[in-house]
FIZA-819579 format. One record per residue (C-alpha): residue number from 1; residue in three letters; y, x, z. Coordinates in steps of 0.1 Angstrom, whole numbers, plus 5000, padded with zeros to 4 digits. Layout:
N
pos: NUM&code: Ala&v: Y&u: X&w: Z
...
REM end
This chain:
387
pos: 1&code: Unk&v: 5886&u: 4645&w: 9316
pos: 2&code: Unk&v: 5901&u: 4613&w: 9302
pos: 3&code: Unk&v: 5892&u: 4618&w: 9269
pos: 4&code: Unk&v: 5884&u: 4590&w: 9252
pos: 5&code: Unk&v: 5861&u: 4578&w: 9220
pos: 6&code: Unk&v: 5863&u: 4548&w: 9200
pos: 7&code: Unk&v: 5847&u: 4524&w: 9221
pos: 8&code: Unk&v: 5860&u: 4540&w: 9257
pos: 9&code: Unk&v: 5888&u: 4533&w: 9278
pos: 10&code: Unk&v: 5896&u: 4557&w: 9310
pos: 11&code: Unk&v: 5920&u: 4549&w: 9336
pos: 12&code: Unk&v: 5934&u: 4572&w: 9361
pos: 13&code: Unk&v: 5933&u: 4544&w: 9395
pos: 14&code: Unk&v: 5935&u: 4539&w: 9429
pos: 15&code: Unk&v: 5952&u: 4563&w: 9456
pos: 16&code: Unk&v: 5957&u: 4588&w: 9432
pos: 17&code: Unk&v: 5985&u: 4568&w: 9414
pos: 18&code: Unk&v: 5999&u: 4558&w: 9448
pos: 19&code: Unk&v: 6006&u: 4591&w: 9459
pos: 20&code: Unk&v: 6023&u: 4601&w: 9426
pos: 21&code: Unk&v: 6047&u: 4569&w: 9426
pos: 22&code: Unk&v: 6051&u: 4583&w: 9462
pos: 23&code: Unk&v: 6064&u: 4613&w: 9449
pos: 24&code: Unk&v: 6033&u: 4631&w: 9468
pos: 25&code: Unk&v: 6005&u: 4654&w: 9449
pos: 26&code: Unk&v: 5974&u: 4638&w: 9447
pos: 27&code: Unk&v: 5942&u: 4646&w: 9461
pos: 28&code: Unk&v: 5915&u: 4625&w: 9454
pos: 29&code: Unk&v: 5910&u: 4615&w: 9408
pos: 30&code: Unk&v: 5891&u: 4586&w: 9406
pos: 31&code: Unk&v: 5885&u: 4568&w: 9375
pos: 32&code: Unk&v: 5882&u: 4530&w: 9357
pos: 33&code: Unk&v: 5862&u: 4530&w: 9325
pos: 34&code: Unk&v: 5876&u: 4500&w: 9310
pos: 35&code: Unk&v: 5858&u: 4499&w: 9279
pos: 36&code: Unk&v: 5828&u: 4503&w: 9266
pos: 37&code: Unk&v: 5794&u: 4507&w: 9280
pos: 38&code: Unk&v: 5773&u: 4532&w: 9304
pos: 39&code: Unk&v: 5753&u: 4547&w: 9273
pos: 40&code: Unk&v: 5789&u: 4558&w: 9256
pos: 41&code: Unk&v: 5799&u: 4571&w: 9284
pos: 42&code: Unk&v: 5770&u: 4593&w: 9290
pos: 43&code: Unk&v: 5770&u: 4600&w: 9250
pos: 44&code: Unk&v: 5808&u: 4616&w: 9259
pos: 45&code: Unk&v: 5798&u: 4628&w: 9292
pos: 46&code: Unk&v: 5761&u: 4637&w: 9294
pos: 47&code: Unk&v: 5762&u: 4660&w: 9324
pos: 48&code: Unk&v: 5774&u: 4627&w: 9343
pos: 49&code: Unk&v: 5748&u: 4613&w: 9369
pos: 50&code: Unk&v: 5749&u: 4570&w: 9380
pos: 51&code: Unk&v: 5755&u: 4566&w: 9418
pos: 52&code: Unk&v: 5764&u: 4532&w: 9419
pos: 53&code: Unk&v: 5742&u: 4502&w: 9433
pos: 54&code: Unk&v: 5761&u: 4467&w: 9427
pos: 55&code: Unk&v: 5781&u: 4479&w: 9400
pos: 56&code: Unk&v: 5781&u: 4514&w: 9375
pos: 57&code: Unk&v: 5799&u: 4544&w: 9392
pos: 58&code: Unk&v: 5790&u: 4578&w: 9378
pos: 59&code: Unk&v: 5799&u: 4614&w: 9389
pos: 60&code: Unk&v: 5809&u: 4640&w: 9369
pos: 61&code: Unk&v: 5821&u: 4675&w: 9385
pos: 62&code: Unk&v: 5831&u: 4657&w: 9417
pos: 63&code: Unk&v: 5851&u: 4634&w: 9397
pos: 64&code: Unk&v: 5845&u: 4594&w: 9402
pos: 65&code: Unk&v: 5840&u: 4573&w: 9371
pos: 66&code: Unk&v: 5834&u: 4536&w: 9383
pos: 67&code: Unk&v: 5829&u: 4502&w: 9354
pos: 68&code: Unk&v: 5848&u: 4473&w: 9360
pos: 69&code: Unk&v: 5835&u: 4450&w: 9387
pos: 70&code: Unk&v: 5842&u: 4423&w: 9362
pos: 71&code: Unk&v: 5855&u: 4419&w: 9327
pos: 72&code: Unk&v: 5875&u: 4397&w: 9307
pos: 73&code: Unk&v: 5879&u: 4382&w: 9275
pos: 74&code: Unk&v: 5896&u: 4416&w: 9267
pos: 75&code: Unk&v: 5904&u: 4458&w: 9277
pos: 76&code: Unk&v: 5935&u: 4446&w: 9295
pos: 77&code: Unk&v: 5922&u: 4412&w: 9312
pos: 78&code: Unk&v: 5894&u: 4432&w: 9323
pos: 79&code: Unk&v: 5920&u: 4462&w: 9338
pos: 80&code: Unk&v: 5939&u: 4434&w: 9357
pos: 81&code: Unk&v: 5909&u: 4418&w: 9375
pos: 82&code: Unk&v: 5899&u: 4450&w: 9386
pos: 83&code: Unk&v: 5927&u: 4460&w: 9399
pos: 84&code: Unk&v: 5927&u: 4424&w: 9420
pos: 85&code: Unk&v: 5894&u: 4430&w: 9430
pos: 86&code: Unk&v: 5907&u: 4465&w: 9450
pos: 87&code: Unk&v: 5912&u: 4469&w: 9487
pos: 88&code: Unk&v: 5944&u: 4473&w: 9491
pos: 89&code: Unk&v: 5972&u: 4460&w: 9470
pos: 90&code: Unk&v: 5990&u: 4498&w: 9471
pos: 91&code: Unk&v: 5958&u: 4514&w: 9459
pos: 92&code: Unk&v: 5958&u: 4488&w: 9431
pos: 93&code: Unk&v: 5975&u: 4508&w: 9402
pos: 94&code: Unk&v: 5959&u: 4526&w: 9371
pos: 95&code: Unk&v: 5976&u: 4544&w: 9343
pos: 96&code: Unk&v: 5961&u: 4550&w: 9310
pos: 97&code: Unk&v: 5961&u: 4582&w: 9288
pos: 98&code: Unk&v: 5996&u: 4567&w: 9273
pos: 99&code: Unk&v: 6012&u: 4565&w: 9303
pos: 100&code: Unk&v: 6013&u: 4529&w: 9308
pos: 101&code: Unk&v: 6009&u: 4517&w: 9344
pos: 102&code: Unk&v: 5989&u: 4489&w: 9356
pos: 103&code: Unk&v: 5994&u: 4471&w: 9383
pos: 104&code: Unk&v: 5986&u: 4443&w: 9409
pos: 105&code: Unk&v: 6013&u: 4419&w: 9411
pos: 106&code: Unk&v: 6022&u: 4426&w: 9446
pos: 107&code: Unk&v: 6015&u: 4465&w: 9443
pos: 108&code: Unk&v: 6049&u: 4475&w: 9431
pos: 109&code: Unk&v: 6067&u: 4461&w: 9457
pos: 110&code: Unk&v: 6044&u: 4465&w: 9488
pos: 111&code: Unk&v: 6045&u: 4502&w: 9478
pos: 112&code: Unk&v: 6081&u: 4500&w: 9479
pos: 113&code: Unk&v: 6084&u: 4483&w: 9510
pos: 114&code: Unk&v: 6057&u: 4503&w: 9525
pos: 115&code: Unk&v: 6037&u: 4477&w: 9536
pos: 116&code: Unk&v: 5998&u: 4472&w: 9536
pos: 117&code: Unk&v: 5983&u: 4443&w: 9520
pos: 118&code: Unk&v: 5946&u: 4436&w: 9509
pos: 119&code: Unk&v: 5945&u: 4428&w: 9475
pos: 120&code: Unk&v: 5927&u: 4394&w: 9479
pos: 121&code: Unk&v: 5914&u: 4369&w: 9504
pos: 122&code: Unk&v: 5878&u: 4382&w: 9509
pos: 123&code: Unk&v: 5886&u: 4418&w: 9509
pos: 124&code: Unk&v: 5872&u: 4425&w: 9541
pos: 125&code: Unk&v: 5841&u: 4399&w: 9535
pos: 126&code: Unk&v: 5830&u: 4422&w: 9506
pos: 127&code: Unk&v: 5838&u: 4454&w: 9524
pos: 128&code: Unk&v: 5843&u: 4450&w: 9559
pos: 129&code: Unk&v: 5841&u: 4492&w: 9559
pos: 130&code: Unk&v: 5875&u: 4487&w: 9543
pos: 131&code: Unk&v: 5889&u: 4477&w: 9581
pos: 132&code: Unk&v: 5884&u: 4510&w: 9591
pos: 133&code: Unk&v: 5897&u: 4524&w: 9561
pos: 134&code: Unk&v: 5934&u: 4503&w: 9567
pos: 135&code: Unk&v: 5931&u: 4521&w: 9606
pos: 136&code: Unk&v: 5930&u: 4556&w: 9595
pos: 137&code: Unk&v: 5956&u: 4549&w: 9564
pos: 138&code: Unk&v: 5979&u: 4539&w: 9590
pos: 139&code: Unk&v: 5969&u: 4570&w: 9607
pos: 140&code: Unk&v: 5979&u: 4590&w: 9577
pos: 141&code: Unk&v: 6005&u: 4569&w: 9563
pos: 142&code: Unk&v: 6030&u: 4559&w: 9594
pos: 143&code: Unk&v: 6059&u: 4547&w: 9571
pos: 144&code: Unk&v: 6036&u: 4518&w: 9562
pos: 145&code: Unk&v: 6035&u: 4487&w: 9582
pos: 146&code: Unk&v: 6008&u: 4460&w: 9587
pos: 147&code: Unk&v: 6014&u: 4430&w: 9565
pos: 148&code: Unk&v: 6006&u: 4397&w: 9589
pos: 149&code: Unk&v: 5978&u: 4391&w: 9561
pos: 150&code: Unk&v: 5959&u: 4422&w: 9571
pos: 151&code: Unk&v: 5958&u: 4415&w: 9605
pos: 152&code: Unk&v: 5950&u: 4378&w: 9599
pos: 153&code: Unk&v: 5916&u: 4391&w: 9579
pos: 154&code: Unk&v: 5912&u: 4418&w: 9600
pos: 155&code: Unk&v: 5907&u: 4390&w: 9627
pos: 156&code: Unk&v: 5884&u: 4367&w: 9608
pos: 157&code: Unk&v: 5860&u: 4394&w: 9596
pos: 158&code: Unk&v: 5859&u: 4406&w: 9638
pos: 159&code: Unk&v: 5852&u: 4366&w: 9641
pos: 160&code: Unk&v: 5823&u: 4361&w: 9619
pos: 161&code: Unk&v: 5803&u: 4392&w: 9630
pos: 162&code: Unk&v: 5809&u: 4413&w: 9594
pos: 163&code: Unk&v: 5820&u: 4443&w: 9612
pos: 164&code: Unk&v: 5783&u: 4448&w: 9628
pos: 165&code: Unk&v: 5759&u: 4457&w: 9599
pos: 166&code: Unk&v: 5785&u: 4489&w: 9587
pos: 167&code: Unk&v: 5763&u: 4518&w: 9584
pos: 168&code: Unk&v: 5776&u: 4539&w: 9619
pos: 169&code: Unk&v: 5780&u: 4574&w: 9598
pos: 170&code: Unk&v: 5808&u: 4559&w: 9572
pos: 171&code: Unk&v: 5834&u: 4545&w: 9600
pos: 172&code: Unk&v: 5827&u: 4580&w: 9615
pos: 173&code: Unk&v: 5844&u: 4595&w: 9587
pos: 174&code: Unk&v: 5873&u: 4569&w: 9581
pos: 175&code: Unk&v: 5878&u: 4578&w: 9618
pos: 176&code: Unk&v: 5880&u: 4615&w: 9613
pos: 177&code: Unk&v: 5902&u: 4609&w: 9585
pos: 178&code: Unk&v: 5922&u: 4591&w: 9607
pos: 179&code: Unk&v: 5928&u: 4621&w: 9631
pos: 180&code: Unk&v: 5941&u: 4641&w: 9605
pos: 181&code: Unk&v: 5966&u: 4618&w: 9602
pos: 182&code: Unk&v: 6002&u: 4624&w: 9612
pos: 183&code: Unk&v: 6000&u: 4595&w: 9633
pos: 184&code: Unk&v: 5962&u: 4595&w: 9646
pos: 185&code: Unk&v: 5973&u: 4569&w: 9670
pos: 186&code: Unk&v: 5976&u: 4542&w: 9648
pos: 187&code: Unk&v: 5939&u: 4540&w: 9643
pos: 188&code: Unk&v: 5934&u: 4524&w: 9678
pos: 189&code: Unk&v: 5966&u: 4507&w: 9678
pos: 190&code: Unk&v: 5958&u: 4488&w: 9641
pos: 191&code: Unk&v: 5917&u: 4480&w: 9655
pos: 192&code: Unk&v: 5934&u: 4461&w: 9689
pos: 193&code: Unk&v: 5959&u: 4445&w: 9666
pos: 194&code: Unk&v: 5933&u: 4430&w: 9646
pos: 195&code: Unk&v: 5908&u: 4423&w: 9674
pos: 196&code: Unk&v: 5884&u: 4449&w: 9655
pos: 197&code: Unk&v: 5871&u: 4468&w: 9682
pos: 198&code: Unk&v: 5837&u: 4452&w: 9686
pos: 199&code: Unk&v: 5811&u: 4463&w: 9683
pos: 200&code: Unk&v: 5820&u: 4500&w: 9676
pos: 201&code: Unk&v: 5847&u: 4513&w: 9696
pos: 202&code: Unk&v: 5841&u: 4484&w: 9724
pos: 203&code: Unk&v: 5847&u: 4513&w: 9752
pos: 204&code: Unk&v: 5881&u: 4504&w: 9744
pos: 205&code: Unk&v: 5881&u: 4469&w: 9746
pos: 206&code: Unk&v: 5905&u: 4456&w: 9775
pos: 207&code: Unk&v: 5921&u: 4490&w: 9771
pos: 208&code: Unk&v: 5952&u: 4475&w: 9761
pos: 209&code: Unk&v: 5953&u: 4455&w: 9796
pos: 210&code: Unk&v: 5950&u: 4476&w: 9821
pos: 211&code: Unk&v: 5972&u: 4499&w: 9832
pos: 212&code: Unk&v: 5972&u: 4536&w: 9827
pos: 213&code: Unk&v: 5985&u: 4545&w: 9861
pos: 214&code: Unk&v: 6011&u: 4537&w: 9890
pos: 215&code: Unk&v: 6045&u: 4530&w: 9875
pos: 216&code: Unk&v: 6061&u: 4561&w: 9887
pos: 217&code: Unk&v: 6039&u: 4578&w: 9863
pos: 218&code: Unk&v: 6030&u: 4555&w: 9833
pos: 219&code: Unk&v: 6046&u: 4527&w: 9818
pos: 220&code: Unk&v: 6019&u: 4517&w: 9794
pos: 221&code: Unk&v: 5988&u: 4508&w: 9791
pos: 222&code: Unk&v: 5951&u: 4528&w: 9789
pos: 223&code: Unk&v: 5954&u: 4519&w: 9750
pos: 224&code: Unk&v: 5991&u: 4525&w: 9750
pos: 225&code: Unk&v: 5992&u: 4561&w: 9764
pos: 226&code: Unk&v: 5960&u: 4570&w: 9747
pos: 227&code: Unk&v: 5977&u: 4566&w: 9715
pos: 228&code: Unk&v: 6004&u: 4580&w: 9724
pos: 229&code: Unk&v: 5986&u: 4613&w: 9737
pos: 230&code: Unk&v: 5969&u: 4607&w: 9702
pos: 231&code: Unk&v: 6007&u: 4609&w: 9684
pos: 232&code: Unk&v: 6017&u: 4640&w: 9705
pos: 233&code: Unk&v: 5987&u: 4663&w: 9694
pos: 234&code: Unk&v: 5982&u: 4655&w: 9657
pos: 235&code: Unk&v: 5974&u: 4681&w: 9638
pos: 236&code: Unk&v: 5943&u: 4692&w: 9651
pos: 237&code: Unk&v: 5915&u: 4664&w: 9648
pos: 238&code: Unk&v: 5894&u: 4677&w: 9676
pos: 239&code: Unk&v: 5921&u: 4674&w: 9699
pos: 240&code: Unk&v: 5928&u: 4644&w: 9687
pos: 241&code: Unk&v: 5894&u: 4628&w: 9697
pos: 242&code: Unk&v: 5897&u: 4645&w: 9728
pos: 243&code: Unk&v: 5928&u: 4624&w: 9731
pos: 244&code: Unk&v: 5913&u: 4596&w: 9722
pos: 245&code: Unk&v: 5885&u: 4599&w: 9750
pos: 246&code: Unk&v: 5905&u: 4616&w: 9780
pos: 247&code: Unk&v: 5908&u: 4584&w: 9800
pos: 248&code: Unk&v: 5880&u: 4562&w: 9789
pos: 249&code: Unk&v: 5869&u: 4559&w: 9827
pos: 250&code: Unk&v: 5901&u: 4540&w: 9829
pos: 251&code: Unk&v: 5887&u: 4506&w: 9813
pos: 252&code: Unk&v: 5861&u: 4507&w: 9840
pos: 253&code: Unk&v: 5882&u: 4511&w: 9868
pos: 254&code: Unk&v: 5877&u: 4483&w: 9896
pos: 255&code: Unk&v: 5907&u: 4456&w: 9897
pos: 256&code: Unk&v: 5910&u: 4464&w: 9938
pos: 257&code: Unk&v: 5926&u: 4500&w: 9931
pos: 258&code: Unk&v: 5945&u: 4490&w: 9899
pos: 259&code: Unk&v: 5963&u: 4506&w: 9892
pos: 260&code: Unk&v: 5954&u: 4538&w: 9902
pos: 261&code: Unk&v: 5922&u: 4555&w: 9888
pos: 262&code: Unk&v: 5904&u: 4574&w: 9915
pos: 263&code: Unk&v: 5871&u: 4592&w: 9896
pos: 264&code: Unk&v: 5882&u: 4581&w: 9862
pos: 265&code: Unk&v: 5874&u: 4617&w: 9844
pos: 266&code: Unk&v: 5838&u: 4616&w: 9859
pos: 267&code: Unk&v: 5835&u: 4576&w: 9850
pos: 268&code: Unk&v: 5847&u: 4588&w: 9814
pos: 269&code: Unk&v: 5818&u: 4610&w: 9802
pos: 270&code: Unk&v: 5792&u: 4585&w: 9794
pos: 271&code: Unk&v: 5817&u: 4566&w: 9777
pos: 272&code: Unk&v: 5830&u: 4592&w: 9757
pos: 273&code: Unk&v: 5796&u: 4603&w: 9747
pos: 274&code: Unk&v: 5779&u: 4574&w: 9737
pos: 275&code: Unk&v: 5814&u: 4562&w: 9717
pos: 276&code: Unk&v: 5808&u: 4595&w: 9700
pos: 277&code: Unk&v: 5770&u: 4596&w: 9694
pos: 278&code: Unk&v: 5771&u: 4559&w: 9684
pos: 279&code: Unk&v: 5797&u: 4569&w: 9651
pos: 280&code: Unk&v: 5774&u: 4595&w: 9642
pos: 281&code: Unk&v: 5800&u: 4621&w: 9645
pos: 282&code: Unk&v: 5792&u: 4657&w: 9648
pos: 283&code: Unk&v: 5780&u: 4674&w: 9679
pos: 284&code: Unk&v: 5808&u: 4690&w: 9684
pos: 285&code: Unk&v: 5827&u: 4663&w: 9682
pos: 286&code: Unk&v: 5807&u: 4644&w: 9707
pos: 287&code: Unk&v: 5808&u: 4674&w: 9731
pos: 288&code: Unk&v: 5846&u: 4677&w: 9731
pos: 289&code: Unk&v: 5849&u: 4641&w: 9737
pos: 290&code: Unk&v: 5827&u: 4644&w: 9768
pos: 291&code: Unk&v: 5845&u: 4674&w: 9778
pos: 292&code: Unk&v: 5877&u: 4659&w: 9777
pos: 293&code: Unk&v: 5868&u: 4630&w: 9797
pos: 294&code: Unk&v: 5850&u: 4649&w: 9826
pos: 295&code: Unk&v: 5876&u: 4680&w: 9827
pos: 296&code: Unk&v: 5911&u: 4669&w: 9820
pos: 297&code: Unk&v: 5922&u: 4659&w: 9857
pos: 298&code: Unk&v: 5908&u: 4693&w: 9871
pos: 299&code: Unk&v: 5921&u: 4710&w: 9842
pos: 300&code: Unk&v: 5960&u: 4695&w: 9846
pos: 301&code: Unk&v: 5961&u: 4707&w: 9883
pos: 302&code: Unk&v: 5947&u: 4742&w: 9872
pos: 303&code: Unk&v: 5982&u: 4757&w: 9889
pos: 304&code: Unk&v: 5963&u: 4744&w: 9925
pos: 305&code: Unk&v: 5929&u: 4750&w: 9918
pos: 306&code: Unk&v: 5910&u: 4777&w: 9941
pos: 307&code: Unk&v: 5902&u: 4808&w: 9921
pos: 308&code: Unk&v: 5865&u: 4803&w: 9919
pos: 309&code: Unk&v: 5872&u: 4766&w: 9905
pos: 310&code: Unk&v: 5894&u: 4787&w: 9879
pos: 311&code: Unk&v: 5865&u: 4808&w: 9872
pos: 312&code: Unk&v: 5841&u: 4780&w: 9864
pos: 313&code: Unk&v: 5863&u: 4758&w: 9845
pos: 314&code: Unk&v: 5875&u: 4790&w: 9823
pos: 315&code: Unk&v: 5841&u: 4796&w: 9814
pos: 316&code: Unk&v: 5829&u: 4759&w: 9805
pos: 317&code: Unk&v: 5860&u: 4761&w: 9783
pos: 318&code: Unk&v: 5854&u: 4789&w: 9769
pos: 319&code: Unk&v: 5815&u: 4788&w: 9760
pos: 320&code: Unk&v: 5823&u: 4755&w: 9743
pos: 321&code: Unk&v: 5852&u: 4769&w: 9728
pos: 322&code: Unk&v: 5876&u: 4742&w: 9736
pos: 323&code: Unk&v: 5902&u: 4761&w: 9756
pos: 324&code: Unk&v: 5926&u: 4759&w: 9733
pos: 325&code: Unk&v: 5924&u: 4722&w: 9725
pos: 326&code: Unk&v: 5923&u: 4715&w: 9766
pos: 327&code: Unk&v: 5955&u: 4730&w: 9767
pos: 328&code: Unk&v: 5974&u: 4711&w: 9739
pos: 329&code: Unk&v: 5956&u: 4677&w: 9759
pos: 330&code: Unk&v: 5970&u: 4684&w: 9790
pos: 331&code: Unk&v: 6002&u: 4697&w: 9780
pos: 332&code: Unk&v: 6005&u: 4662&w: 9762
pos: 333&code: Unk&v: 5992&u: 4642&w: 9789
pos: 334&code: Unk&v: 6014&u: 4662&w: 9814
pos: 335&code: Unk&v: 6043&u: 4664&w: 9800
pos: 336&code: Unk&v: 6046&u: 4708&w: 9808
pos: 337&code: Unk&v: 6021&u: 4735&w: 9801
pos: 338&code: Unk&v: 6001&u: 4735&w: 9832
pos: 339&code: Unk&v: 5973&u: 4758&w: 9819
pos: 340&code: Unk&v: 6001&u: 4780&w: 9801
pos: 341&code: Unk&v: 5983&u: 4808&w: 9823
pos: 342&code: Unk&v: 5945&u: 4800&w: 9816
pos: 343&code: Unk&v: 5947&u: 4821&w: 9781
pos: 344&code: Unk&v: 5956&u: 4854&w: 9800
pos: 345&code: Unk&v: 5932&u: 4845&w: 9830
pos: 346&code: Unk&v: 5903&u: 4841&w: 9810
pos: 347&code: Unk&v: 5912&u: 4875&w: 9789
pos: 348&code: Unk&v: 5909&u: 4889&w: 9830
pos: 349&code: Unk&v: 5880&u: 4874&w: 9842
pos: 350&code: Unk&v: 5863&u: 4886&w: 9809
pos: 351&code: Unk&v: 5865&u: 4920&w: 9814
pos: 352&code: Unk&v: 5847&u: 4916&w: 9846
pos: 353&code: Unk&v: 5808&u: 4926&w: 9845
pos: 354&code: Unk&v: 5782&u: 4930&w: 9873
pos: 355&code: Unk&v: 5770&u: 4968&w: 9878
pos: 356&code: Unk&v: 5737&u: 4977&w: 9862
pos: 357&code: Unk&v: 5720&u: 4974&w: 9897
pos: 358&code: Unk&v: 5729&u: 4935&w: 9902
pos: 359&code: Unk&v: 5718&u: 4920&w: 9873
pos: 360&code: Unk&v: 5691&u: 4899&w: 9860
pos: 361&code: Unk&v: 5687&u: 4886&w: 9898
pos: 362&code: Unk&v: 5687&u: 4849&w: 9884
pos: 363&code: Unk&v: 5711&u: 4828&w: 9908
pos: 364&code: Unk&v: 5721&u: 4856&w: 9930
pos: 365&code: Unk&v: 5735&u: 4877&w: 9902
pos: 366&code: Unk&v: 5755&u: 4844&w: 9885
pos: 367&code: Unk&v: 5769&u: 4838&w: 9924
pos: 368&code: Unk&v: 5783&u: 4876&w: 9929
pos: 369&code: Unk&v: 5797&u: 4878&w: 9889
pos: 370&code: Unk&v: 5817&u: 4848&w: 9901
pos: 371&code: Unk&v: 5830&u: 4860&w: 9930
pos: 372&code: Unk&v: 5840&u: 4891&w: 9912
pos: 373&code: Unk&v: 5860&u: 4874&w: 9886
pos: 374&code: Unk&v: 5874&u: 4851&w: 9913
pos: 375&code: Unk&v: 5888&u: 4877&w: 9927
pos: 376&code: Unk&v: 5901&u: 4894&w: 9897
pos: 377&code: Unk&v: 5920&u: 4858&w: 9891
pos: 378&code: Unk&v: 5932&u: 4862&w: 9926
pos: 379&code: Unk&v: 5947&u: 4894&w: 9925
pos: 380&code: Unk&v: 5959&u: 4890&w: 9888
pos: 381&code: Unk&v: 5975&u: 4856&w: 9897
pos: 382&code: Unk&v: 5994&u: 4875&w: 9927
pos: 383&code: Unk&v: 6009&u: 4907&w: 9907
pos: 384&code: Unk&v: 6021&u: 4878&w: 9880
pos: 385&code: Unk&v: 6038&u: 4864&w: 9916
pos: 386&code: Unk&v: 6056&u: 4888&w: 9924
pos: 387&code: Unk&v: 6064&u: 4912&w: 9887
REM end
């Protein structure tokens, strides 16, 4: 793919080398054309088709081939400023068909120190998506730190407003990357750092405040243990949102109960939703997040819960297909596996069916299928007792 003619140059750039001088297998190609123009390129490469709006980027079998953003007097000039022109001063690196490496004169030895940098002053006034894209790197790459410049740009592009005209639909999907992460939690904690959570995830802002509950049970803040919860469930980006928006009620609990949260779940469904809806993300996405927020308390005190409350909560778990991801939430937030009993109640209560003569009554058949599964969870729950 980087074959080159007479008049072309094509550079392997951007994360692609980072991961390789990390000793990791690359995922994403992307490519500099460093000479030469657009017709040569689609001479060489006719099957390519132009994407690009301020500057020539072309895709070619899912490949990215971008043209500089500026050039110089020659090849290599040209190479350098692009690579000072990038986001990030560790995803400023390009190696040529030779093997020769470019880099940006602090690349080498952020990457080394594991530190994240942008590239140049105005990074985030040029892209100010690119804020959201140093929240979920931190997400995926923990071993990296914040340099004090990031946080200092991060803090003037907040300032001057640049954060508000992003298109909703792309920080949705820096944020989803940044759930995948090893460290989703770093998302939130990087956007408080650098004052970046207006106007977008402003249902946290104060998060990092208040606090999440009495001391005998937290010692951190609403943004602190959300993060945390965050940390303790990676691997599974659903959960990970559910995480995120378990205790959103929190921020809007009134300063004369602080710091306990009486009705926090309930207070946390609009929240969760409209955080959800307003990044685009996917329904079910959206759904979880409201789920999470409205459930989790009933669902961490499921040992005490009266059978037919089982029943119900089962079943809203189960239609939405979340009972899984509710357990690995409240076994986080708890601390023990509170629901570690749900999985074989709900195998129970689904065997249960109403006779042929009792159903399709409407309301009346719903109210008797319920009371026959609470009373399968009852009995069930009692020979576990005493077996």
């Amino acid at each position: 793919m980087t074959e080159n003619s007479d008049k072309l140059k094509i550079l392997i750039t951007g994360g692609a080398i980072r991961d390789l001088l990390l000793g990791r297998q690359p995922k994403d190609l992307d490519y500099l054309i460093a000479s030469g123009t657009a017709d040569d390129f689609l001479r060489l490469f006719p099957a390519a088709r132009p994407v690009g709006k301020s500057y020539e980027i072309f895709y070619l079998k899912g490949l990215e081939f971008s043209f500089p953003r500026a050039r110089g007097k020659n090849t290599e000039e040209t190479i350098n400023l692009d690579l000072l022109a990038r986001d990030f001063t560790i995803n400023s690196f390009a190696l040529d068909d030779d093997g020769e490496l470019y880099a940006h004169p602090q690349g080498l030895e952020d990457l080394h120190n594991r530190i994240l940098r942008p590239s140049f002053p105005d990074c985030f006034k040029e892209d100010p998506l690119r804020v959201f894209r140093a929240a979920a790197f931190m997400a995926r790459f923990p071993e990296f730190s914040p340099h004090p410049e990031l946080i200092a740009q991060m803090k003037r592009c907040a300032a001057n407003g640049w954060l508000e005209d992003i298109a909703p639909d792309r920080i949705g999907v820096e944020l989803r990357k940044g759930l995948s992460g090893p460290r989703p939690g770093n998302f939130l904690r990087l956007l408080i750092e650098g004052s970046c959570l207006e106007p977008w995830f402003t249902e946290f802002s104060g998060a990092d405040k208040i606090p999440a509950g009495p001391p005998q049970y937290h010692d951190k803040s609403v943004a602190g243990h959300t993060a945390d919860i965050m940390d303790k469930v990676a691997g599974n980006a659903l959960t990970c949102w559910m995480s995120m928006c378990h205790d959103l009620g929190k921020v809007h609990t009134s300063a004369e109960i602080l710091p306990s949260h009486y009705g926090h779940d309930k207070a946390g469904a609009v929240p969760a939703k409209e955080l959800g809806s307003r990044l685009t993300l996917p329904v079910k996405f959206i759904r979880a997040g409201e789920t999470a927020a409205l459930l989790h308390m009933k669902a961490g005190s499921y040992r005490e819960l009266r059978p037919g409350t089982k029943v119900d909560l089962l079943m809203k778990l189960h239609v939405s297909g979340l009972l899984e991801n509710m357990i690995s939430l409240c076994h986080a937030d708890r601390g023990e596996g509170v629901l570690e009993h749900a999985p074989a109640d709900l195998t129970e209560i689904l065997k249960v069916s109403l006779p042929a003569h009792e159903r399709n009554l409407g309301k009346e058949s719903g109210e008797k299928l319920r009371n026959m599964r609470a009373m399968r969870i009852k009995a069930f729950s009692r020979g576990r007792k005493w077996s």
